[in-house]
VOPAKOL-14622 format. One record per residue: z, x, y of N, C-alpha, C in turn; residue in one letter. Coordinates in steps of 0.2 Angstrom, whole numbers, m for minus. Layout:
BEGIN
{{Z, X, Y}, {Z, X, Y}, {Z, X, Y}, A}
...
***
This chain:
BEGIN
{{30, 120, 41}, {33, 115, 37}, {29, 109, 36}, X}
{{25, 107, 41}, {21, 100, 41}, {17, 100, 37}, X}
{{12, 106, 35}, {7, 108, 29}, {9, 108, 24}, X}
{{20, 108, 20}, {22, 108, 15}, {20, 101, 15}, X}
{{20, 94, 20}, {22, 88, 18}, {14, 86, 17}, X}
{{8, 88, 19}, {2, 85, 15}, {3, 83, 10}, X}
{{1, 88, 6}, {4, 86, m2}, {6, 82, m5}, X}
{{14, 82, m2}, {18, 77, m4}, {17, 68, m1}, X}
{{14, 69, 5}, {12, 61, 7}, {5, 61, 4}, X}
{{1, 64, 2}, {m3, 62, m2}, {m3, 58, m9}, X}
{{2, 62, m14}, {6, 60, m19}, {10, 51, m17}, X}
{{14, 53, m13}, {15, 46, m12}, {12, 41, m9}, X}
{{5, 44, m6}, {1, 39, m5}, {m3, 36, m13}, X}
{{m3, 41, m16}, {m5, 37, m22}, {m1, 34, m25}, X}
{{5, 34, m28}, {9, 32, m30}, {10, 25, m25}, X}
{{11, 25, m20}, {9, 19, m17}, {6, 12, m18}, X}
{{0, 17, m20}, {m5, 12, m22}, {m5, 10, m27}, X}
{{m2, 12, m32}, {m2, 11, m38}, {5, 5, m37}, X}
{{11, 6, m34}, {13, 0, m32}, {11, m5, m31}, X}
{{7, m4, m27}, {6, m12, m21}, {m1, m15, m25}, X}
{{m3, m12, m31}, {m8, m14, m34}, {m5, m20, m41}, X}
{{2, m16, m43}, {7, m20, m48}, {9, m25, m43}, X}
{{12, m25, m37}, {13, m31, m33}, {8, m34, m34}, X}
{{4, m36, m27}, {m2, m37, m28}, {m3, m44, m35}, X}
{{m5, m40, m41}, {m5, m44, m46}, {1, m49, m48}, X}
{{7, m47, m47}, {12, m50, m49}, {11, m58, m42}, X}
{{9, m54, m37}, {11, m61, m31}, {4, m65, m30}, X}
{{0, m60, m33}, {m8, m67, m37}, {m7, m73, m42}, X}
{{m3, m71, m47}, {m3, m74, m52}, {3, m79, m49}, X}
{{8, m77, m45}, {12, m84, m44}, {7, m88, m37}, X}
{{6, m85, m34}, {m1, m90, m30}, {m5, m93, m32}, X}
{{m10, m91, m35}, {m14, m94, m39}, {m16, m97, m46}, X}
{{m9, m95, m49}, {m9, m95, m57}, {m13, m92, m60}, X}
{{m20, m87, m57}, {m23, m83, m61}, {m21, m75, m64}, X}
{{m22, m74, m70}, {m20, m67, m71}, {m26, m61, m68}, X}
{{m29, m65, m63}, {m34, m57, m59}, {m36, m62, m55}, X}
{{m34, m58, m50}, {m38, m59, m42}, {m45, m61, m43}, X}
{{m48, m65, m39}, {m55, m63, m40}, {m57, m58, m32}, X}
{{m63, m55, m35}, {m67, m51, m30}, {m73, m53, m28}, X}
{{m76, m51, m22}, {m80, m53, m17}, {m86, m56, m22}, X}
{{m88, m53, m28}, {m94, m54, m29}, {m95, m58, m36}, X}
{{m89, m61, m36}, {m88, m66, m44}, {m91, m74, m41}, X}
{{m95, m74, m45}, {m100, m79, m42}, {m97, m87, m40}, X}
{{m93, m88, m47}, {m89, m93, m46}, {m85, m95, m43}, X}
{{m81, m93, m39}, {m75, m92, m35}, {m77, m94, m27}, X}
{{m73, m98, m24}, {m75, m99, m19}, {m74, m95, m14}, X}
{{m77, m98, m6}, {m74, m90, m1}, {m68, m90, 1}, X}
{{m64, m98, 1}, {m58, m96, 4}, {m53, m93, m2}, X}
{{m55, m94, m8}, {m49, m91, m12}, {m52, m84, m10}, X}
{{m59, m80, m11}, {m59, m74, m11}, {m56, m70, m5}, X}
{{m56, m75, 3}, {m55, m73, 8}, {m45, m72, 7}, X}
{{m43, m77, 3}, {m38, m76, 3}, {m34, m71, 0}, X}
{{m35, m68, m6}, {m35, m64, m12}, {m36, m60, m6}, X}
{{m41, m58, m2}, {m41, m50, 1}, {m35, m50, 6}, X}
{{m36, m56, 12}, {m30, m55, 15}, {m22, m54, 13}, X}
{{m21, m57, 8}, {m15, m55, 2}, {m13, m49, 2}, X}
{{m19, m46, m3}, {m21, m38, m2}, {m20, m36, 1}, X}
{{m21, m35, 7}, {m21, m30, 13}, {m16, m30, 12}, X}
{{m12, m36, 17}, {m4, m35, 20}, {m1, m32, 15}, X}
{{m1, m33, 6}, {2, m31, 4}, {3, m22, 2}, X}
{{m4, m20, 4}, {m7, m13, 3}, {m3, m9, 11}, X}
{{m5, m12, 15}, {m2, m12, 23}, {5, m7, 24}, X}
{{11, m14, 19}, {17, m13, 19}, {21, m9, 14}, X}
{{16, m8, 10}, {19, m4, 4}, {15, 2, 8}, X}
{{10, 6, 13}, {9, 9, 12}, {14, 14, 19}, X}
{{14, 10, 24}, {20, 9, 29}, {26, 13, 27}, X}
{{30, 8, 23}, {36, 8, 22}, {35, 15, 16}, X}
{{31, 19, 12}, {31, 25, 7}, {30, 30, 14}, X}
{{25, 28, 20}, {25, 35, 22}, {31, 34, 28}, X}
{{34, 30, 29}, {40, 32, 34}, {47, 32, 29}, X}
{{47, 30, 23}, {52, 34, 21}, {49, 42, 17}, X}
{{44, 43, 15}, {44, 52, 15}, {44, 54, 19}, X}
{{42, 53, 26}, {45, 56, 33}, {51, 57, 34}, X}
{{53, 53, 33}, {63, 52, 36}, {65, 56, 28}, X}
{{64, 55, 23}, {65, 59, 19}, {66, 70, 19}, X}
{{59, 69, 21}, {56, 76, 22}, {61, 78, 28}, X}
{{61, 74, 34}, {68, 76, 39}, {73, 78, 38}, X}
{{75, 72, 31}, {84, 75, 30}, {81, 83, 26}, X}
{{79, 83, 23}, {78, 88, 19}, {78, 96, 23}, X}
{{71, 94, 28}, {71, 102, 30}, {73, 99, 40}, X}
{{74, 96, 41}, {76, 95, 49}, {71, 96, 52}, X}
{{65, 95, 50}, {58, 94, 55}, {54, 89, 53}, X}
{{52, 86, 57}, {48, 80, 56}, {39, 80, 55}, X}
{{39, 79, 51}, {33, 79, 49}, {26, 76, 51}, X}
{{29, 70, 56}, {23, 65, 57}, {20, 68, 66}, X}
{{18, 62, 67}, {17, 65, 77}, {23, 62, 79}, X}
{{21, 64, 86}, {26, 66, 91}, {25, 61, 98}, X}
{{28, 57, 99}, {28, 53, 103}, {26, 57, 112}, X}
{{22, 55, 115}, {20, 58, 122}, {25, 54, 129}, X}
***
């Protein structure tokens, strides 16, 4: 059964992404007032904003990525009563 749930956490890992990338943007734009992040290698940008833009990013890639795989876990449990992830020792 855990070979059924690759798949599907893959899928929702990308769909994930594609969330936290619309966050992301949407929680840029109210911090910054810009309509794009800037990236590491935009010359004009200083380091603290671009340090801050990544660290934004993570957290928000982090939690959205977190919270999509422990609910298709707990999902995939209700479903077939077997847990998909590891196993605590």
């Amino acid at each position: 059964m855990k070979l059924l749930y690759r798949p599907l956490g893959m899928l929702f890992g990308a769909l994930g992404g594609f969330l936290a990338t619309a966050i992301f943007g949407q929680i840029w734009k109210l911090v910054a007032g810009d309509k794009e992040a800037p990236s590491a290698t935009m010359r004009n940008r200083a380091w603290t904003e671009i340090l801050m833009a990544a660290a934004i990013q993570g957290a928000i890639f982090g939690l959205v990525k977190a919270a999509i795989d422990r609910g298709g876990a707990k999902g995939f449990q209700k479903l077939t009563g077997e847990w998909p992830g590891d196993e605590e020792d």
